[in-house]
C-alpha positions as CSV (number, residue, x, y, z in Angstrom):
1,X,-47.1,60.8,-46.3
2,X,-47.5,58.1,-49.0
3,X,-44.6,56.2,-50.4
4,X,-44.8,58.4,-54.0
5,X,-44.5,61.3,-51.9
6,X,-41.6,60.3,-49.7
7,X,-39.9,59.1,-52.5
8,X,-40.4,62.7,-55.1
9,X,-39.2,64.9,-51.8
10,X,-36.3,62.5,-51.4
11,X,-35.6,63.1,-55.5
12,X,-35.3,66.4,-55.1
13,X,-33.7,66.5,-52.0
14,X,-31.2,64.4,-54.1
15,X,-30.6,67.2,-57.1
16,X,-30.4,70.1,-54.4
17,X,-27.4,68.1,-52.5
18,X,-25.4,67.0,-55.6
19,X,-25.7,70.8,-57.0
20,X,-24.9,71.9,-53.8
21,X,-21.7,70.0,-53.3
22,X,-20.9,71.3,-56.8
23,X,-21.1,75.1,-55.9
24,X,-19.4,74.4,-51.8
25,X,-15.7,73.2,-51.8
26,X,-12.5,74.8,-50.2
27,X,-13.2,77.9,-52.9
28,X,-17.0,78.5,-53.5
29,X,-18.3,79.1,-56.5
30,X,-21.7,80.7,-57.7
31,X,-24.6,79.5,-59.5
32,X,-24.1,80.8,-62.4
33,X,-20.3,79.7,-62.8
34,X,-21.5,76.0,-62.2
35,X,-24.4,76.5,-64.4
36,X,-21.7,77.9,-67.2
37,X,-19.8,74.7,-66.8
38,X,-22.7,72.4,-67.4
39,X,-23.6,74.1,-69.9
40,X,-19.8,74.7,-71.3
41,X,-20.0,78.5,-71.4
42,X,-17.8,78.8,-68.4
43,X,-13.8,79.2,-68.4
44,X,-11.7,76.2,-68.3
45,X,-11.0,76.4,-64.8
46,X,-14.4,76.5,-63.7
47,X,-15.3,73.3,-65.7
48,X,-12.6,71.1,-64.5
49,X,-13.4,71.8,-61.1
50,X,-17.0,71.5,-61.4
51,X,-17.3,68.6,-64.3
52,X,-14.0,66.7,-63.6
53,X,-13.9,67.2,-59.5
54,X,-16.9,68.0,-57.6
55,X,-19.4,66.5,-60.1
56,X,-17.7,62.7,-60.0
57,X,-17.6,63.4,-56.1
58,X,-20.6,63.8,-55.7
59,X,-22.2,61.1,-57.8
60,X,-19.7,59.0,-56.0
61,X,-20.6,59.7,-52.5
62,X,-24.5,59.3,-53.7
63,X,-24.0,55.9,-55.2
64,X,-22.1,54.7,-52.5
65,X,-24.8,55.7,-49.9
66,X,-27.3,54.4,-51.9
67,X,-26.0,51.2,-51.9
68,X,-25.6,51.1,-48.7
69,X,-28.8,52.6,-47.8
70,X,-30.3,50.0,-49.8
71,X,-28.9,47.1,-48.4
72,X,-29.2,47.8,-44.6
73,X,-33.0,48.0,-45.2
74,X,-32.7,45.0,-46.9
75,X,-30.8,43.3,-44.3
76,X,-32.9,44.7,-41.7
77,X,-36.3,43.0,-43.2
78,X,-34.8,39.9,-43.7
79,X,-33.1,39.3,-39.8
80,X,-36.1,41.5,-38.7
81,X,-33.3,43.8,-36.5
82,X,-32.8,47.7,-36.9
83,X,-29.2,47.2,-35.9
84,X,-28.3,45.1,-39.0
85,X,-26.5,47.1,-41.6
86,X,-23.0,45.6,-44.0
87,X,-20.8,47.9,-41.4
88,X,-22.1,46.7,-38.3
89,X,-22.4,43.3,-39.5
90,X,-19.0,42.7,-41.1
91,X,-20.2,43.0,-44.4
92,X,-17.8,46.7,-45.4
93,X,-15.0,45.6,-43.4
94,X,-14.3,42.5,-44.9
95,X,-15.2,43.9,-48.7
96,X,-12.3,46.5,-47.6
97,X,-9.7,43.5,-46.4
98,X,-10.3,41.8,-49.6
99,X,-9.6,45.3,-52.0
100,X,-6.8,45.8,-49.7
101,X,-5.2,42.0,-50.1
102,X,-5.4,43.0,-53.8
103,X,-3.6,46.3,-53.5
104,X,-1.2,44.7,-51.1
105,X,0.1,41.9,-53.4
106,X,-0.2,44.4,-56.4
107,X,-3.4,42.3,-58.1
108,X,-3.9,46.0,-59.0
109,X,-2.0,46.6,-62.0
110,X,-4.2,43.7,-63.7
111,X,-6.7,46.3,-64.4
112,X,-9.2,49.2,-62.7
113,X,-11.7,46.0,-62.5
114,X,-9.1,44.1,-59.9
115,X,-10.3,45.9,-56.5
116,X,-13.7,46.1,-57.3
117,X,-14.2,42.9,-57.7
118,X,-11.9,41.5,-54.9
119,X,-14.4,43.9,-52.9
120,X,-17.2,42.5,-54.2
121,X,-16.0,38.9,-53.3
122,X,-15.0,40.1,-49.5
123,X,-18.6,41.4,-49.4
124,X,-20.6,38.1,-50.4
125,X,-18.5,36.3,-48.6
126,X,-19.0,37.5,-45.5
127,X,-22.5,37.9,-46.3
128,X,-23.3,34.2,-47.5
129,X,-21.5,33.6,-43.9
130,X,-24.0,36.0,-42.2
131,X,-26.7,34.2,-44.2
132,X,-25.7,30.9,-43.2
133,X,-25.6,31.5,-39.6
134,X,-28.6,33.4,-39.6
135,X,-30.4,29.8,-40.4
136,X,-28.5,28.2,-37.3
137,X,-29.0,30.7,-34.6
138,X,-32.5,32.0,-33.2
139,X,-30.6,34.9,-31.5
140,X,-30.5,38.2,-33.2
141,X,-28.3,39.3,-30.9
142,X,-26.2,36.5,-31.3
143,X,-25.7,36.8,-35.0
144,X,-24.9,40.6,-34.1
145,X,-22.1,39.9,-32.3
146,X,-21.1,37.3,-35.1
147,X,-20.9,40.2,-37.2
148,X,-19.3,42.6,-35.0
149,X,-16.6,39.7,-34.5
150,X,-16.0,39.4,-38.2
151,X,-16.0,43.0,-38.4
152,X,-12.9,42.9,-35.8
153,X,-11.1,40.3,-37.4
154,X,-11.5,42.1,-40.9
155,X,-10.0,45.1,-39.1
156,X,-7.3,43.4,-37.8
157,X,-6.2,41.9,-40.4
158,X,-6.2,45.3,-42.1
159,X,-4.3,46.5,-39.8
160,X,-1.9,43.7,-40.2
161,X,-1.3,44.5,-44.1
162,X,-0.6,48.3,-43.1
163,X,2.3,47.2,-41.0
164,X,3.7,44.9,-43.4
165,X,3.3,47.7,-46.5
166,X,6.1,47.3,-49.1
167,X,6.2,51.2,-49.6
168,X,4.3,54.4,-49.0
169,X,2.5,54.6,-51.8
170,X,0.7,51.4,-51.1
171,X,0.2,52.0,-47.7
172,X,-1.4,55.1,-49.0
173,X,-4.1,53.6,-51.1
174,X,-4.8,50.8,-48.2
175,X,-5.3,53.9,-46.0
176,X,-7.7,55.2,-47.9
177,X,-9.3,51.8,-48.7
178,X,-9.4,51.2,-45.4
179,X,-11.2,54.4,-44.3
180,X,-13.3,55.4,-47.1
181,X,-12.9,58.0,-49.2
182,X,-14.6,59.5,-52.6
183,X,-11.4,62.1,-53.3
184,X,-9.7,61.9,-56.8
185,X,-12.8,59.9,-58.2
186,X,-13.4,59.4,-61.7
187,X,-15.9,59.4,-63.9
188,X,-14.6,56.5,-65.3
189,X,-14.6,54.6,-61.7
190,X,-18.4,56.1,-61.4
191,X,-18.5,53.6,-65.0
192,X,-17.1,50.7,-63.7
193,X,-18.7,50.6,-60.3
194,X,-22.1,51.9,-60.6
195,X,-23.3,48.8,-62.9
196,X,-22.7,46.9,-60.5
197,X,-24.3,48.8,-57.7
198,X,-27.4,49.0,-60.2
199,X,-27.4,45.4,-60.3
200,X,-27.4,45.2,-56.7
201,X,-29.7,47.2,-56.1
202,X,-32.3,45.6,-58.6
203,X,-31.7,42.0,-57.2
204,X,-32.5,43.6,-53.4
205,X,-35.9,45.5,-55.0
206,X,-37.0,41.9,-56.4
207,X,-37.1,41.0,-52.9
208,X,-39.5,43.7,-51.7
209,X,-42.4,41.9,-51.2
210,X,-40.6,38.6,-49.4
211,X,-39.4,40.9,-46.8
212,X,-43.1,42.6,-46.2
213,X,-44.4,38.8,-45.9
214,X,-41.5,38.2,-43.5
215,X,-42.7,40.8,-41.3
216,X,-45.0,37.9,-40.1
217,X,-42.2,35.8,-39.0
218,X,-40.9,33.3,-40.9
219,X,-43.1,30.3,-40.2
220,X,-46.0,32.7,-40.9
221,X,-44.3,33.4,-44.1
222,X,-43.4,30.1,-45.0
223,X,-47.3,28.7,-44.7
224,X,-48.0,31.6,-46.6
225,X,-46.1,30.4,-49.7
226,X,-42.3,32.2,-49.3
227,X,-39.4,30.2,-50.0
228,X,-37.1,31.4,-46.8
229,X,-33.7,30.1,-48.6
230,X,-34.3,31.8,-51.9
231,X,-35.3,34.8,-49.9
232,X,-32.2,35.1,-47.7
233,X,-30.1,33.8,-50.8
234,X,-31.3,36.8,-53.1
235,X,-31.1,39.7,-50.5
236,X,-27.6,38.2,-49.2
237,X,-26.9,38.2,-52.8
238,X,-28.3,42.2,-53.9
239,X,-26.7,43.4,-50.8
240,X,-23.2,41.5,-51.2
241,X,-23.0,43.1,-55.1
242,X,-24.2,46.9,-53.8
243,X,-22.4,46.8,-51.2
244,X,-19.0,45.4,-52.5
245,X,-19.5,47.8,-55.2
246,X,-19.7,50.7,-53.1
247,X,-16.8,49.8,-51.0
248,X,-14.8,48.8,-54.5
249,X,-15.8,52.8,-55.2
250,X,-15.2,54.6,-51.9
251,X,-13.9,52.2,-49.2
252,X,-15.4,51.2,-46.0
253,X,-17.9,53.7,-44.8
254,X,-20.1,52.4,-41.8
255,X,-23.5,53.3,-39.8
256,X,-24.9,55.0,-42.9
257,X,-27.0,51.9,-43.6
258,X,-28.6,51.9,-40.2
259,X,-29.3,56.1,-40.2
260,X,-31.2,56.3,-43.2
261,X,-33.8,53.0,-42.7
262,X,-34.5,54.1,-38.8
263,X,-35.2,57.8,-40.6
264,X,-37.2,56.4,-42.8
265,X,-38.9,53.1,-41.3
266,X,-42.0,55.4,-39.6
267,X,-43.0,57.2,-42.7
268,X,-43.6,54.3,-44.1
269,X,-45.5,52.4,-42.1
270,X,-42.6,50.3,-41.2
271,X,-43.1,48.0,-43.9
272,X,-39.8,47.0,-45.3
273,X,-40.9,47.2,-49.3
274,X,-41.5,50.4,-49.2
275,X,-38.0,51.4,-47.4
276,X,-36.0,50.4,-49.3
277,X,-35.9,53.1,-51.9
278,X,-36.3,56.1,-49.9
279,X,-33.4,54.2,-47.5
280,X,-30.9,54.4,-50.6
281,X,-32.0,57.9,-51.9
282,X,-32.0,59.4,-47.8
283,X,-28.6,57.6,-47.6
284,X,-27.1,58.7,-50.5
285,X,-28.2,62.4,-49.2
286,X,-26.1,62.2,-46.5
287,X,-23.2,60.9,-47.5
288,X,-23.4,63.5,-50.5
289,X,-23.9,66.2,-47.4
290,X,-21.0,64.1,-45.3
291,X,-18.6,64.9,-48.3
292,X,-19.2,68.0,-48.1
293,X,-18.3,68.5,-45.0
294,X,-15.0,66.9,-45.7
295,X,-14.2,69.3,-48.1
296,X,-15.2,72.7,-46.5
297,X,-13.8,72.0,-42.9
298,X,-10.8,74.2,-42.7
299,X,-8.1,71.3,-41.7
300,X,-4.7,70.3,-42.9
301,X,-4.8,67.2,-44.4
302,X,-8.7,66.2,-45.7
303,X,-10.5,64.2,-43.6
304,X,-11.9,60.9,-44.5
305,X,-15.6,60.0,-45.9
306,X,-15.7,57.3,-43.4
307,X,-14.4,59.3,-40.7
308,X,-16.7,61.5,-40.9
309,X,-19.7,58.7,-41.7
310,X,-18.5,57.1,-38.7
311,X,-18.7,60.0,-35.9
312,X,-22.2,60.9,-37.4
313,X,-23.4,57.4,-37.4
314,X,-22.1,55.8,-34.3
315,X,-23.7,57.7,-31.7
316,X,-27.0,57.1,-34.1
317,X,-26.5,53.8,-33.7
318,X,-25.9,53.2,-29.9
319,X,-29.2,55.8,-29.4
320,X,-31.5,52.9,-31.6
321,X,-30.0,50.6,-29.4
322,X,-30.6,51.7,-26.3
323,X,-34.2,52.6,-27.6
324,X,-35.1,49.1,-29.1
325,X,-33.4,48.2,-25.4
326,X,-35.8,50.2,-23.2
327,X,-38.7,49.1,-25.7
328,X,-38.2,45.0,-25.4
329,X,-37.7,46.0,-21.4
């Protein structure tokens, strides 16, 4: 299958899941009854729901994922690991500690701006960090469990500023910051994010063909004309912006950056140029499909997007693992 292909399939793929979480939801609704409220021939109800609800949802869920999708390919290329992805390395978690300091000492009320950008900041921190290290140590592994220890920290941190909340409805929001969730989203926060996730994502395509040289290895790359440090810097850069973006939007959601490149990785040759869009439109796919899920299983309170992200992804994750394990052995 060539790239083109891969990447039309993946398109439609795309439409079919973001119309589909439009007509599936705690009360389905038909085709036609959606179709009425894009087209505004349908009755009030039916367009707030679909236009003002589900819609933003959706989009939501998709831009997030493709953020993320994005940027664990990305990352992957550039430490040359299948494991690397912003959850696993630390990169969500701290994004999420940084929009939840800003809820906590009410930076909030600033403006809608304030917690997407404090995620942002969380996100290239930890990922200039990553960067850094990644130029010190020789071990992957090593700079995996640098990130799974940054990850931990972040968490508990977290966890210390949902003890100390001032009031329930703070603790609320850091819950769902914390946890990831697309409920209750806007239009207007699909506005103010999705610039920035654009942006991202832009900066991390510029970096395509550095990360197919890198394939190599580095000094292979480096005789063959790369500049390593403006590499690293520009894909620890695109991925800090999508992904602080995405957890500014949605929260932390985790493991959906390693899913969707190991899907994709073998239809492409395993050449990391060509993953990385059909990583950010699979991603996005699932998460859209993951939200869905939230909303149509029959519990009391909703579950959360990163709940759910998480129980799908994790045992993904420790099956590559163990694969790349036996592989190397």
């Amino acid at each position: 299958m060539t790239a083109r292909t891969l990447n039309t399939v993946l398109l439609i793929a795309s439409l079919v899941a973001i119309v589909l979480a439009c007509l599936l939801g705690s009360t389905d609704m038909g085709i036609v009854r959606v179709l009425g409220a894009f087209l505004g021939a349908a009755a009030p109800g039916d367009s707030i729901v679909v236009l003002d609800i589900r819609l933003p949802r959706a989009l939501a869920a998709y831009a997030v994922g493709a953020a993320l999708g994005a940027s664990g390919a990305a990352l992957q290329g550039l430490l040359r690991n299948p494991l690397a992805e912003p959850g696993v390395l630390g990169v969500s978690a701290t994004a999420a500690l940084f929009a939840t300091f800003a809820l906590y000492y009410g930076l909030s009320v600033a403006g809608a701006f304030v917690v997407p950008l404090a995620a942002m900041a969380g996100a290239l921190a930890a990922t200039a960090l990553l960067a850094a290290a990644a130029m010190r140590i020789r071990s992957i592994v090593t700079l995996i469990l640098l990130g799974v220890g940054l990850s931990s920290f972040a968490a508990a941190v977290m966890s210390l500023l949902l003890n100390l909340a001032p009031n329930p409805f703070t603790l609320s929001d850091m819950i769902n910051w914390a946890l990831g969730s697309v409920a209750n989203r806007s239009l207007a926060d699909l506005v103010l994010a999705v610039p920035f996730i654009v942006a991202g994502l832009a900066v991390l395509y510029a970096t395509r063909h550095g990360l197919s040289v890198l394939t190599l290895g580095e000094e292979a790359a480096a005789g063959a004309g790369l500049d390593l440090g403006r590499q690293r810097v520009a894909v620890v850069l695109g991925a800090g912006i999508a992904t602080g973006a995405a957890v500014g939007l949605a929260g932390a959601i985790g493991f959906v950056g390693i899913v969707a490149p190991h899907v994709v990785r073998p239809l492409v040759s395993h050449d990391p140029a060509r993953s990385l869009l059909p990583s950010a439109l699979l991603a996005g796919i699932i998460l859209v499909f993951a939200d869905v899920v939230v909303r149509v299983l029959p519990t009391t309170n909703e579950l959360k997007l990163g709940v759910v992200a998480a129980l799908i992804g994790a045992p993904a994750f420790a099956w590559i693992a163990v694969r790349r394990r036996a592989v190397h052995d």
